[in-house]
C-alpha positions in Angstrom: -21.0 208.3 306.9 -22.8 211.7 306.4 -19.6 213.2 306.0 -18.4 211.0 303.5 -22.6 211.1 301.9 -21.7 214.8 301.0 -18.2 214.2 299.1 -19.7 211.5 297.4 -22.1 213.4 296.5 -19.8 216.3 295.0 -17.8 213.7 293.1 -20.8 212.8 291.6 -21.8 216.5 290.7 -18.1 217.0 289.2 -17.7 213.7 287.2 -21.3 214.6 285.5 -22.6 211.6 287.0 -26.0 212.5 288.7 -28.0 212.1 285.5 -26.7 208.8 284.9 -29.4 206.6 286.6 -32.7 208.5 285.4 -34.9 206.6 287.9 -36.1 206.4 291.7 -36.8 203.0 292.9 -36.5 202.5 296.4 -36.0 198.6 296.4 -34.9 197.1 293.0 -32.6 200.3 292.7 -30.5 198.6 295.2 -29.2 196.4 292.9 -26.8 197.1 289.8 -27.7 196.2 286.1 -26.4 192.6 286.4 -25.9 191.1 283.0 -25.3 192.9 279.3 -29.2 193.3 278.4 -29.6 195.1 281.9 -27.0 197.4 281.4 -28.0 198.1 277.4 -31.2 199.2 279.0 -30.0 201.3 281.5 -27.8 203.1 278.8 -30.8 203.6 276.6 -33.0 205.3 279.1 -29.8 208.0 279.5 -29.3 208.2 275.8 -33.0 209.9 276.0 -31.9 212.6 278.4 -30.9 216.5 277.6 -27.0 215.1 279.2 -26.3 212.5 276.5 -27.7 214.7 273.3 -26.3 217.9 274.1 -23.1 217.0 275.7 -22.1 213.0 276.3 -23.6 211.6 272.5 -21.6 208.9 271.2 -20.6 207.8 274.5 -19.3 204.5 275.0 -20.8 201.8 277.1 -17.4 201.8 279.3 -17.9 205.7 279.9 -21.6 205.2 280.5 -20.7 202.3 283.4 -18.0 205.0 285.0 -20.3 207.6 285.3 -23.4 204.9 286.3 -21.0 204.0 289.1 -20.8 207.0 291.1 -24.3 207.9 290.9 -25.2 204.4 292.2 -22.9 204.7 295.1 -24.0 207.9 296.4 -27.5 206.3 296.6 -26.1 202.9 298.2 -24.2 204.9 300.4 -27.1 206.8 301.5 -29.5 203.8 301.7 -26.6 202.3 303.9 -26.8 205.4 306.2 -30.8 204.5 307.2 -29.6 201.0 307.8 -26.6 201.9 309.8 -29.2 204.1 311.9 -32.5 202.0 311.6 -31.3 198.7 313.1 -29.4 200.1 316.4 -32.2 202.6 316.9 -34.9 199.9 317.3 -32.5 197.8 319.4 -31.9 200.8 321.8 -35.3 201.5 321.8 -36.6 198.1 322.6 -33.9 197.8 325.7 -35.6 201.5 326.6 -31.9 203.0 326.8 -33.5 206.1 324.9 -34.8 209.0 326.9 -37.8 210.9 325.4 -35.5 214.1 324.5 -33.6 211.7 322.2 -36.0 209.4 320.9 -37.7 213.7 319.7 -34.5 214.1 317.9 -33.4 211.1 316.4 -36.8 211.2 314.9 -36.7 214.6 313.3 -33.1 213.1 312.5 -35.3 210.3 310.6 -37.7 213.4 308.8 -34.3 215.7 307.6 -32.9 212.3 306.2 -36.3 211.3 303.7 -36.3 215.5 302.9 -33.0 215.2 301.8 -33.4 211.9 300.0 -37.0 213.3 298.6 -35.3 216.8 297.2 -32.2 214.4 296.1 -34.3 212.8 293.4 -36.0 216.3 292.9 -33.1 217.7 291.7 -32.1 214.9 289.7 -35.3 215.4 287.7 -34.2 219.1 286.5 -31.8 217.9 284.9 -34.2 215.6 282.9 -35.9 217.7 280.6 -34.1 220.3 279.0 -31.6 221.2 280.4 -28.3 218.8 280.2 -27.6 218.9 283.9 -29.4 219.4 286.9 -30.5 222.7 288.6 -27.8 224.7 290.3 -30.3 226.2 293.0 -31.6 222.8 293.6 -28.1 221.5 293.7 -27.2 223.8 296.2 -30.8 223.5 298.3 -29.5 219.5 298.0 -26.2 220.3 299.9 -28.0 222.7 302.4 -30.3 219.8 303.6 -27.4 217.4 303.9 -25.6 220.0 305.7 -28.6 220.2 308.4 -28.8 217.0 308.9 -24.7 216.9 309.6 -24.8 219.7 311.5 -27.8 218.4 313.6 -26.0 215.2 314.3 -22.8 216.9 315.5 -25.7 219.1 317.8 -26.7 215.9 319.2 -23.7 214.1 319.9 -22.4 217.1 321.4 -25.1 217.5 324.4 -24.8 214.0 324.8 -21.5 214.2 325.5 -21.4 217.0 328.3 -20.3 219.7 326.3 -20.6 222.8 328.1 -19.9 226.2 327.4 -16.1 227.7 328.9 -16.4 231.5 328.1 -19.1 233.3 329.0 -18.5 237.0 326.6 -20.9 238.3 324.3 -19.3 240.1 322.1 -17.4 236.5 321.1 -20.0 234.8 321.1 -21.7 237.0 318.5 -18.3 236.8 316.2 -18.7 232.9 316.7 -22.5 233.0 315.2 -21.5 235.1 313.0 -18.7 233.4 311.8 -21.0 229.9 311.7 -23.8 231.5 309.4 -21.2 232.9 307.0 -19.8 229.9 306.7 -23.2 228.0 306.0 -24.1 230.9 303.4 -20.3 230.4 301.8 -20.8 226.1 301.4 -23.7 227.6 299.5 -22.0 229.5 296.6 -19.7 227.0 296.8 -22.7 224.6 295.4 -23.7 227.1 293.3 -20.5 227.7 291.5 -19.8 223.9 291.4 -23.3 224.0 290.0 -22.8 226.9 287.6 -19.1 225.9 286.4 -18.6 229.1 287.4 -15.0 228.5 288.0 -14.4 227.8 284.6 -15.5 231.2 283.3 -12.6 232.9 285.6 -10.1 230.9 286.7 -8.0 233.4 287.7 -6.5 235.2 291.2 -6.4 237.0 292.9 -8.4 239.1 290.1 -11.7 238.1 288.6 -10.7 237.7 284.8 -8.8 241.3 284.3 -10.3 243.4 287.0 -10.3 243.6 290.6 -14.0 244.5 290.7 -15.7 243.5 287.1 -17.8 246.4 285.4 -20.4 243.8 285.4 -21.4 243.9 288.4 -22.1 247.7 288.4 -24.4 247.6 285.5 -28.3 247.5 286.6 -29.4 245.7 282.7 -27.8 242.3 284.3 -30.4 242.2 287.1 -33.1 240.4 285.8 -34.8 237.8 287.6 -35.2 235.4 284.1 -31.4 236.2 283.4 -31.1 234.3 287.3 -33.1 231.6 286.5 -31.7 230.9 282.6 -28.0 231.4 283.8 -26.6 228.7 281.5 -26.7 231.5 278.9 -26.0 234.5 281.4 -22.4 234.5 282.2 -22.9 237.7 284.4 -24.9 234.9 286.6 -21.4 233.1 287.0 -19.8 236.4 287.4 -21.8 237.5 290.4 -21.9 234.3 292.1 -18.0 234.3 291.9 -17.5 237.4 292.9 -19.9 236.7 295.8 -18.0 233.7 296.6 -14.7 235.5 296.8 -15.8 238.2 298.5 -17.4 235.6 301.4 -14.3 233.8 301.8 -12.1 237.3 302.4 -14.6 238.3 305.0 -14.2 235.0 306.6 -11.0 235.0 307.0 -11.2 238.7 308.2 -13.5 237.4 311.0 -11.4 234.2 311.7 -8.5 236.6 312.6 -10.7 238.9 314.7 -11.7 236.1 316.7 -8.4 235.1 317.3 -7.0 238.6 318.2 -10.1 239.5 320.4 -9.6 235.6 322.0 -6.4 236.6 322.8 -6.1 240.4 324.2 -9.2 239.6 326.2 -7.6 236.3 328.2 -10.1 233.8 326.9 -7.4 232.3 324.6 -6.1 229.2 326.6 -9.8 228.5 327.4 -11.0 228.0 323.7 -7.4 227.5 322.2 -7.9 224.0 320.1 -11.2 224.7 318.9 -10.2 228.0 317.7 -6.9 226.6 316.6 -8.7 223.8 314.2 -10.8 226.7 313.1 -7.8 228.8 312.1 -6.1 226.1 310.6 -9.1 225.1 308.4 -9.8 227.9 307.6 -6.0 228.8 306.0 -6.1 225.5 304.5 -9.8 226.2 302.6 -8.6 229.5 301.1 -5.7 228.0 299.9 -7.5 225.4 298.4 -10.1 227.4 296.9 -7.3 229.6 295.3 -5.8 226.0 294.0 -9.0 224.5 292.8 -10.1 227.9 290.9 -6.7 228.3 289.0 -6.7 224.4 288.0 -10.2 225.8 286.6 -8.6 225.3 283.0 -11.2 223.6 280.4 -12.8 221.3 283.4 -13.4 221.2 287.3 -11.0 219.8 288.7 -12.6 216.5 290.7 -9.8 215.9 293.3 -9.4 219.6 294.2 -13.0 220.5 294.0 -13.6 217.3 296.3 -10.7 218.3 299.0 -12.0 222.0 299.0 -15.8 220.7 299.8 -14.8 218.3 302.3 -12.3 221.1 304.3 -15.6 223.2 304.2 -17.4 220.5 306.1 -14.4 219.9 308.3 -14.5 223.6 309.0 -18.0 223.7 309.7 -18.0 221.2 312.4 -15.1 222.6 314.4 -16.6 226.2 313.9 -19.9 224.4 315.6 -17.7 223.0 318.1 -16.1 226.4 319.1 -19.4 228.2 318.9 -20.6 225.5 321.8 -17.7 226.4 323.7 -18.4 230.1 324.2 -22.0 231.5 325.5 -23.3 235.4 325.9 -22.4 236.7 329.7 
């Protein structure tokens, strides 16, 4: 359901949808505008925000209940989640089929889940007052959260279930880390280009508009910390994040083959073969797809692409977890 949370969740981001619902209510939110008057109201409190004047005015009530759908399922969904969590957890825990190291984590599992929820609707208020959509940082500090709290889940269920290191070599073991944390810092300018449409600035490969390495990049006058902050009108922002981006996902690759060569000259292959195999696989399949979704760049973001590209990198980051459980330092 996490899983599932976070693609939502970038559907929403690439339809324009997360500025549809401009409230936060907890209870009553659970419920959809019901008759005609509910809905015109609804639509009038998003007529007042930066989204509809700048960019959606003269939006129809049809358009308005497309875009109102997906933001209101990405917050059922997630209410669903804390029931789907909430009701076995306080059966289990009244049979006392919980040891104390569990009941620990499924309770800082409960404290990630309100952070995320809390800095959900945090982000959804950038977007509320001047600018037309919300925060790009916050956007990507949004995923990150969600991304804990999925990765701390797939932590838990996998000491639960007796999973126990089978190589014991240091030097793969670091490439495995390092491999892990790349990854998390790559599904971050991945938010951040989602969040900057920086893809549609360059959607070209495998060259960055006309040049392999942009002048840009080289000049010092496009460091400025306001230029970061007000990158809607700083294209250099979009650059450099790109570029960044890019450059991530070659050294990634770089290190997915090393692991895979090293794996295998040093005889630790057949012990760590499917892991490594899903991340190898994955990993293929996510450039590819980033290549795809960055070309089909043209005028728009493409939803389907962009949404297969971000769920891959999820599906890549829990077998790259798995594989990193499988190996410890000798």
């Amino acid at each position: 359901m996490v899983f599932f949370q976070i693609i939502i969740g970038g559907v929403t981001r690439l339809t324009g949808s997360g500025l549809s619902i401009t409230k936060w209510e907890v209870v009553s939110g659970t419920l959809p505008p019901l008759n005609a008057k509910q809905w015109q109201e609804e639509f009038d409190l998003y007529k007042d925000t930066p989204q509809y004047k700048k960019i959606n005015v003269g939006m129809s009530m049809k358009e308005f209940k497309f875009i109102y759908f997906w933001e209101f399922f990405h917050r059922l969904w997630a209410r669903s989640i804390g029931f789907v969590f909430i009701i076995p957890f306080i059966f289990f825990l009244s049979r006392g089929w919980l040891d104390k190291k569990l009941i620990r984590q499924l309770l800082v599992l409960v404290g990630l889940g309100v952070v995320v929820a809390f800095f959900g609707w945090i982000m959804v208020k950038s977007g509320l007052n001047d600018r037309p959509w919300v925060s790009a940082y916050k956007l990507a500090m949004h995923l990150s959260l969600a991304l804990v709290v999925f990765s701390y889940l797939l932590h838990i269920y996998l000491d639960y279930s007796g999973q126990k290191p089978v190589v014991r070599n240091t030097f793969l073991k670091g490439l495995s880390v390092f491999f892990l944390v790349l990854l998390a810092i790559q599904i971050i300018y991945g938010a951040l280009m989602s969040g900057m449409h920086a893809g549609l600035t360059y959607p070209t490969w495998p060259k960055i508009g006309a040049h392999w390495l942009p002048p840009a990049l080289f000049e010092t006058t496009n460091y400025f910390a306001a230029d970061f902050w007000k990158y809607e009108n700083n294209t250099f922002v979009q650059l450099l994040v790109h570029f960044l981006h890019r450059g991530t996902a070659y050294l990634l690759l770089l290190t997915g083959v090393i692991m895979w060569w090293f794996s295998r000259t040093s005889g630790k292959l057949e012990l760590i073969r499917v892991p490594l195999l899903w991340v190898s696989v994955l990993l293929l399949a996510q450039v590819i797809l980033g290549i795809i979704t960055v070309l089909s760049c043209k005028g728009e973001i493409p939803v389907f692409w962009g949404s297969v590209h971000q769920g891959t990198a999820i599906l890549l980051l829990a077998s790259a977890w798995v594989l990193n459980k499988k190996i410890a330092s000798a």
